[in-house]
C-alpha positions as CSV (number, residue, x, y, z in Angstrom):
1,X,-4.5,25.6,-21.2
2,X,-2.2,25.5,-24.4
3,X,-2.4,21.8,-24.7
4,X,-4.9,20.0,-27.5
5,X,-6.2,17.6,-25.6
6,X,-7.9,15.3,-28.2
7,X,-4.5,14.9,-29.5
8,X,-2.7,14.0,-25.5
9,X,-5.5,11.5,-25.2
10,X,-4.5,10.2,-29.0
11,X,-0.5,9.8,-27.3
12,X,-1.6,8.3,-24.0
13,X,-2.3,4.9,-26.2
14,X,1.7,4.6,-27.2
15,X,2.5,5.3,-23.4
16,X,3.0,3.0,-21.0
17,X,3.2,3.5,-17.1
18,X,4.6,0.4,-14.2
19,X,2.6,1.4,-11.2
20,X,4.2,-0.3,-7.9
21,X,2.3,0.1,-4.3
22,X,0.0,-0.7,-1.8
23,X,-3.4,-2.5,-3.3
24,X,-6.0,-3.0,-1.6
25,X,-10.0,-3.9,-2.0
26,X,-12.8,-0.8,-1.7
27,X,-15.7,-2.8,-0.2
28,X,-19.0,-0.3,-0.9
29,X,-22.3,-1.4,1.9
30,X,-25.1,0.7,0.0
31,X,-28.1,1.8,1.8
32,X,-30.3,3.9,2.9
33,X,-31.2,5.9,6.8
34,X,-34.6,7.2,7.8
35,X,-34.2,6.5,12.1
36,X,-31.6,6.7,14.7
37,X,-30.6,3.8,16.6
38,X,-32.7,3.7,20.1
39,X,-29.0,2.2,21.5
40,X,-26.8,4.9,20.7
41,X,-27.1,8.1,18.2
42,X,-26.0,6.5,15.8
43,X,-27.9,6.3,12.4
44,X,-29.4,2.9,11.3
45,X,-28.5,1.7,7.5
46,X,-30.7,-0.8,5.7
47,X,-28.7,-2.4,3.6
48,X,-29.4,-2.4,0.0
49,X,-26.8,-3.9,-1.9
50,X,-23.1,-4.5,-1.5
51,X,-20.1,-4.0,-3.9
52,X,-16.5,-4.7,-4.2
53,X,-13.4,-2.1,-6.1
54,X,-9.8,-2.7,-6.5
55,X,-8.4,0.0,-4.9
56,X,-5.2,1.9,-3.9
57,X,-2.6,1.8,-6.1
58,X,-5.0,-0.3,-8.2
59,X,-6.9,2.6,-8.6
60,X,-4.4,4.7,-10.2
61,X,-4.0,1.8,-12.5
62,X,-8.1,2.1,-13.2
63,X,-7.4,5.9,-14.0
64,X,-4.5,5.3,-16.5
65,X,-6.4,2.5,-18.0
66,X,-9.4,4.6,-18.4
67,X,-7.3,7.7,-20.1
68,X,-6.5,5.0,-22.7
69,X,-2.9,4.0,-21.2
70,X,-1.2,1.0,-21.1
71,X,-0.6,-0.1,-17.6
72,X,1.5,-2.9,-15.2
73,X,0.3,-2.9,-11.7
74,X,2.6,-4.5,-9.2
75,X,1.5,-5.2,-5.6
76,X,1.3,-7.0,-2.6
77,X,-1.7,-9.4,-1.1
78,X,-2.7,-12.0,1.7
79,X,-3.3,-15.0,0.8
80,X,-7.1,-14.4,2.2
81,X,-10.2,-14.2,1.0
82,X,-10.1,-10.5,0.1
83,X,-6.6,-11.1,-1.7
84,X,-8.2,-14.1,-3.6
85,X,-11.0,-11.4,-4.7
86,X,-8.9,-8.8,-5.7
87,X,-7.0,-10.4,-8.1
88,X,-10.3,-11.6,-9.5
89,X,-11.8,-8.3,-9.7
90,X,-8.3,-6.7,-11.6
91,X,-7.8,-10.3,-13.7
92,X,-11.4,-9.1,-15.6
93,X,-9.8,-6.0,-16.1
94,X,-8.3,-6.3,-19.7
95,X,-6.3,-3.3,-19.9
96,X,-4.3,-3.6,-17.2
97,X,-1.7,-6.1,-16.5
98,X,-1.1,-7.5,-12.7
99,X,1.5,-8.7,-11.4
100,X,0.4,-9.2,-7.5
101,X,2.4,-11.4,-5.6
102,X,1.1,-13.2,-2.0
103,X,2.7,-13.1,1.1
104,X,1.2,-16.1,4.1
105,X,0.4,-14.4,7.1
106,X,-0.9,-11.0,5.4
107,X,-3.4,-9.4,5.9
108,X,-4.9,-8.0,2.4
109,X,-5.9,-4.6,2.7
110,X,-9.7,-3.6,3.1
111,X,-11.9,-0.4,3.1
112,X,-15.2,-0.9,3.6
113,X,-17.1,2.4,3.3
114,X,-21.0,2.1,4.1
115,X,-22.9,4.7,2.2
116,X,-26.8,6.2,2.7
117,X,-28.2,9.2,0.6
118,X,-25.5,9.1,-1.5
119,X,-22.6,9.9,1.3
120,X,-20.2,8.1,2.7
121,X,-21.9,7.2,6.7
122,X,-18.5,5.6,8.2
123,X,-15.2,3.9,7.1
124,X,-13.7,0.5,8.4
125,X,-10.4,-0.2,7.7
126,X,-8.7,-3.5,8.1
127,X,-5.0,-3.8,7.1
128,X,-1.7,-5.0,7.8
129,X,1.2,-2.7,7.2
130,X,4.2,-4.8,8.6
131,X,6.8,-5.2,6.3
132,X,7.3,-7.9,3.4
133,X,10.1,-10.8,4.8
134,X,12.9,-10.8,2.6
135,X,12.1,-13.1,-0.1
136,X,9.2,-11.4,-0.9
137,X,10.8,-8.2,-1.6
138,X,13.3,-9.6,-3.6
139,X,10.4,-11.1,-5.5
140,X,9.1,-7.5,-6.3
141,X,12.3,-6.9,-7.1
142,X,12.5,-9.3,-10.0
143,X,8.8,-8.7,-11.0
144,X,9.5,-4.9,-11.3
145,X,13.2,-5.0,-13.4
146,X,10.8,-7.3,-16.0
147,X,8.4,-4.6,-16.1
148,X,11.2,-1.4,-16.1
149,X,12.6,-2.1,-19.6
150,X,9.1,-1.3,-20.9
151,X,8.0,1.7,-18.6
152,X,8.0,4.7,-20.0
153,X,7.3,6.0,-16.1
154,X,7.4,4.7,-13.1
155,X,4.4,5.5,-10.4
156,X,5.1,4.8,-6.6
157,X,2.0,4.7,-4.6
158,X,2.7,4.6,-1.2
159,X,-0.7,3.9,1.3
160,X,1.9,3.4,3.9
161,X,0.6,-0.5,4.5
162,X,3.9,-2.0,4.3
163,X,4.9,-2.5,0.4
164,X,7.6,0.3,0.2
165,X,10.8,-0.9,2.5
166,X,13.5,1.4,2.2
167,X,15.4,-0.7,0.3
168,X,13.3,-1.4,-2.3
169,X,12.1,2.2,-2.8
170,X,16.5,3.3,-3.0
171,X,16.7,-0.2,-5.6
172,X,13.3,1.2,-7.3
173,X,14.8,4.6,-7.7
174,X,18.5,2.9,-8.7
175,X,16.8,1.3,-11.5
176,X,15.0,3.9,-13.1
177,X,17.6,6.1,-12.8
178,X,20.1,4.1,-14.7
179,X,17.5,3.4,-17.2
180,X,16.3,7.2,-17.3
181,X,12.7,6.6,-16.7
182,X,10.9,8.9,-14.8
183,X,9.2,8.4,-11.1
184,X,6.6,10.1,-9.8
185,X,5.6,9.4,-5.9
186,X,2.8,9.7,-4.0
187,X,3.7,9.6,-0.8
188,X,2.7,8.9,2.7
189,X,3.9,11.0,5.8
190,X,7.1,8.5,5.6
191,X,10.6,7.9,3.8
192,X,10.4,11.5,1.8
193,X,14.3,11.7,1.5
194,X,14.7,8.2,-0.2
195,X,12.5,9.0,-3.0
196,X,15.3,11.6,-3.6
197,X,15.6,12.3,-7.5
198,X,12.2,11.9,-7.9
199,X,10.7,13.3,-11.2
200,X,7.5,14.0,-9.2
201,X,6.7,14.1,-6.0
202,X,2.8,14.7,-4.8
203,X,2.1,15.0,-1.1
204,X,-0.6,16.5,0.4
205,X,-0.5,19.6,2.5
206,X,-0.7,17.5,5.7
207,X,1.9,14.9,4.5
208,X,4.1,18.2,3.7
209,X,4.2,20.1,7.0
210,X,4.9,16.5,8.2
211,X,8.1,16.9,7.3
212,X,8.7,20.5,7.3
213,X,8.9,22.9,9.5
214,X,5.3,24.2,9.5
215,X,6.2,28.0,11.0
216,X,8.4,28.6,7.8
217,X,6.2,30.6,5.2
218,X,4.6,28.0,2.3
219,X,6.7,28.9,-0.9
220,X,9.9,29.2,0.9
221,X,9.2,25.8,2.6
222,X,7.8,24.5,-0.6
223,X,11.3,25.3,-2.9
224,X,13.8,24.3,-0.2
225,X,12.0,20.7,0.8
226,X,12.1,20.6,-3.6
227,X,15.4,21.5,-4.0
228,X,16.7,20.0,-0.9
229,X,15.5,16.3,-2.1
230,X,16.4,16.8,-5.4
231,X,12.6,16.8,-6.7
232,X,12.3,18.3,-10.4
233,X,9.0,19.1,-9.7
234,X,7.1,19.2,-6.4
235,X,3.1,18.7,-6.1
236,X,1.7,19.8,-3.1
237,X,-2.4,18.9,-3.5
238,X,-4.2,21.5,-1.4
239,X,-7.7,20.0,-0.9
240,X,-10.8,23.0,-2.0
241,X,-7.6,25.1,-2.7
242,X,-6.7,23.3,-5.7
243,X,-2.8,22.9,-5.9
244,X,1.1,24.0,-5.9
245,X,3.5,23.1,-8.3
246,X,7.2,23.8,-7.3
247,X,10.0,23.9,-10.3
248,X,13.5,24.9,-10.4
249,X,12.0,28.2,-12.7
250,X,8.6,28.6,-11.9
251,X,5.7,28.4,-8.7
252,X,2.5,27.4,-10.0
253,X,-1.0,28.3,-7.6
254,X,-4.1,26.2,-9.7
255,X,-7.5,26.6,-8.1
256,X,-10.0,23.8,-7.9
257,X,-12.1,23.3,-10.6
258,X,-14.9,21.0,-9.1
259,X,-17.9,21.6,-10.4
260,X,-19.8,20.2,-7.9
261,X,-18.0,17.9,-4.5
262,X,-20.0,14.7,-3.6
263,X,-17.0,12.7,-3.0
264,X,-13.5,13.5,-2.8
265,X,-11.8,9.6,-2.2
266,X,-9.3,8.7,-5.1
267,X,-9.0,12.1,-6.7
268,X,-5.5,12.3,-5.8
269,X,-5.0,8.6,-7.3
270,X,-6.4,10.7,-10.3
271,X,-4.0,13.6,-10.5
272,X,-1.0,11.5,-10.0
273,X,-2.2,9.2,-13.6
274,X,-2.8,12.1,-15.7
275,X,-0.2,14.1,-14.7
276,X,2.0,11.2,-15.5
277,X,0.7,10.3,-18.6
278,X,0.9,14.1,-19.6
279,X,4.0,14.5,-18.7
280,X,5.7,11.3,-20.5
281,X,3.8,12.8,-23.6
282,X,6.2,16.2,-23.1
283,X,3.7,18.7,-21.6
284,X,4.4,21.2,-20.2
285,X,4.2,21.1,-16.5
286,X,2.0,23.5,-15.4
287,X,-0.3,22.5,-18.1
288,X,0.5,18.8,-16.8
289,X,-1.1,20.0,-13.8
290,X,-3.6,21.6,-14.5
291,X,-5.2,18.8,-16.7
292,X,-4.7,16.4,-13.3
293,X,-6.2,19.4,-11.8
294,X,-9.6,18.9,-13.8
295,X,-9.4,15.2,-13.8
296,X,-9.8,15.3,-10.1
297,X,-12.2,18.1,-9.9
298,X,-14.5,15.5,-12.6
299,X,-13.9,12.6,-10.1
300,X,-15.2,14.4,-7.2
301,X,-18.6,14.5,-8.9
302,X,-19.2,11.1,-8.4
303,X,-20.1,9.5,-5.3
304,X,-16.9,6.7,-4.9
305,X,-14.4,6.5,-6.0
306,X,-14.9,6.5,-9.6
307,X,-11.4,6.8,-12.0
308,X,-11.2,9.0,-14.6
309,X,-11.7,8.3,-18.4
310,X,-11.4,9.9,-21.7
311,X,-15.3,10.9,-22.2
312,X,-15.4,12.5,-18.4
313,X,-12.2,14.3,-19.1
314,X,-13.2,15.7,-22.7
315,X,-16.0,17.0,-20.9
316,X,-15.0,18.6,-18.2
317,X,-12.4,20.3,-20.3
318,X,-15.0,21.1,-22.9
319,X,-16.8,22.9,-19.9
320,X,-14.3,25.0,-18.9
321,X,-13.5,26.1,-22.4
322,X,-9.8,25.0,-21.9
C-alpha cells in the first residue's frame, strides 16, 4: 500500500462519521463441553460466565471509535429490558455519541451466541423487524438532520430488523446529497435501488446474486449492478476470497489477509468503518480497501466480535510490511 498509515490514523481524529441502523445487544454464554447430552446429540455447555456487547450498527460505531474517530450512532430500541441495557452499555462508552430512540411494543434486538473451546456452539436470535409507526420515523428524521450538518460521512447499516423504511433511506440519501456528504451502505438482501447514489455500497456475495442475475459472469454483473444504481464505488466482500472493488475506471481483486480465522462475526462492520474513515481522509480507493481489508482480517483473530483499533491495526499492517 502507498498510504502512511501512522499519518491516516493522525486524520481519523478531525473526522467525523453519523452511523444510522439497526442496533442491537450481542449477549456472549461462555463455557466449556467435555459430554454429549444422553437426550439428544447435542453437546452439553457448563456455563462459565456470561457477557453483554452493543452490537450491529453499534458495532461499527465501536470500530470508528477505536480507529480514533469521532462518532453519532443513531438507532432504534424496545422499551425492554435488553433496550434499557443497551443504552447502558453504549452510555459508558465515551467516544461515541447515541442518539437511540424507543419505540413501545418493540422488540430490542438480541444475539445470544453461547461459546465452548473458544468457538461459537449455537446462535439464538430474538428480534423484531416490523417497521417503525410513523412518528417514530419522523423522529429519526429530526435526530439525523441535527447530526447531518456535522457528518463528514454518512454510514447506513442495514441488519434488515426494521429501521430502514423506504422513505427514510430516499429522505437519508436526499439529505446528504444536498449537503454533499458521502454514504456508504451496508446492506441487506433488500431496497438496493433506493440507496441509489450511494458513495459506497458493500454487500456481500450472497446479498449481490440476490439481486442479480447470478448466470451472468461476476465482473460484468459486478459493473452494470454499479453503474446501473449509480454507485461510485461498489464492495462486494467475498468471505476467505478477500474482496471486489468496482469503480467507474478500475476493478480491484484483494485477497484475504487473515492471519489466522477464529471468528469471522463483525469483520464486515469493520471494513465498512475503516474504509469510511479512509476514504473521508482522501485515500485512494483501492488503498481504502485494502486497509478495511486488513482490519477485518485482524478482527477475525479474535474470538467475538471484537472492533478494530489503532494498536491492532498498526500491527497487522506492520506485519505485512505494508
Amino acid at each position: 500500500m502507498n498510504i502512511d498509515v501512522k499519518s491516516l490514523l493522525n486524520q481519523f481524529t478531525d473526522k467525523h462519521i453519523l452511523v444510522v441502523g439497526d442496533v442491537m445487544l450481542d449477549k456472549y454464554i461462555w463455557g466449556s463441553v467435555d459430554r454429549i447430552s444422553p437426550e439428544a446429540p447435542v453437546p452439553v455447555v457448563h456455563v462459565e460466565k456470561t457477557n453483554h456487547h452493543s452490537g450491529g450498527a453499534a458495532n461499527v460505531a465501536r470500530n470508528i471509535c477505536g480507529l480514533g474517530g469521532n462518532v453519532t450512532l443513531i438507532g432504534l430500541t424496545g422499551t425492554d429490558d435488553s433496550g434499557k441495557l443497551l443504552k447502558s452499555i453504549l452510555a459508558e462508552d465515551e467516544g461515541i455519541s447515541c442518539q437511540l430512540l424507543s419505540e413501545d411494543g418493540r422488540q430490542t434486538t438480541v444475539k445470544t451466541r453461547i461459546m465452548a473451546q473458544g468457538q461459537q456452539v449455537v446462535r439464538l436470535d430474538r428480534e423484531n423487524n416490523s417497521t417503525p409507526i410513523p412518528a417514530t420515523v419522523e423522529a429519526l428524521k429530526q435526530v439525523i438532520s441535527n447530526s447531518l450538518d456535522t457528518s463528514d460521512g454518512v454510514i447506513l447499516q442495514d441488519y434488515n430488523k426494521g429501521v430502514f423504511t423506504i422513505d427514510l433511506i430516499q429522505w437519508i440519501m436526499d439529505q446528504s446529497r444536498g449537503k454533499s456528504i458521502p454514504v456508504y451502505v451496508d446492506p441487506k438482501k433488500r431496497h438496493f435501488s433506493t440507496f441509489a447514489g450511494a458513495r459506497l455500497f458493500k454487500p456481500n456475495l450472497s446479498e449481490f446474486f440476490s439481486n442479480v442475475d447470478d448466470e451472468t459472469d461476476f465482473e460484468t454483473a459486478g459493473e452494470f449492478f454499479r453503474s446501473k444504481n449509480g454507485f461510485e464505488l461498489l464492495l462486494i466482500t467475498l468471505g476467505e476470497k478477500g474482496m471486489s472493488l468496482f469503480s467507474e475506471d478500475e476493478l480491484f481483486q484483494i485477497a484475504t489477509k487473515a492471519r489466522e480465522v477464529h471468528d469471522v462475526s463483525g469483520a464486515g462492520d469493520t471494513v465498512i468503518a475503516t474504509f469510511a474513515l479512509s476514504d473521508v481522509c482522501g485515500s485512494d480507493p483501492g488503498e481504502s480497501a485494502r486497509l478495511s481489508n486488513l482490519a477485518a482480517g485482524r478482527v477475525c483473530e479474535e474470538v467475538g466480535v471484537i472492533p478494530i483499533d489503532k494498536d491492532s491495526l498498526m500491527e497487522i499492517v506492520n506485519h505485512h510490511h505494508v
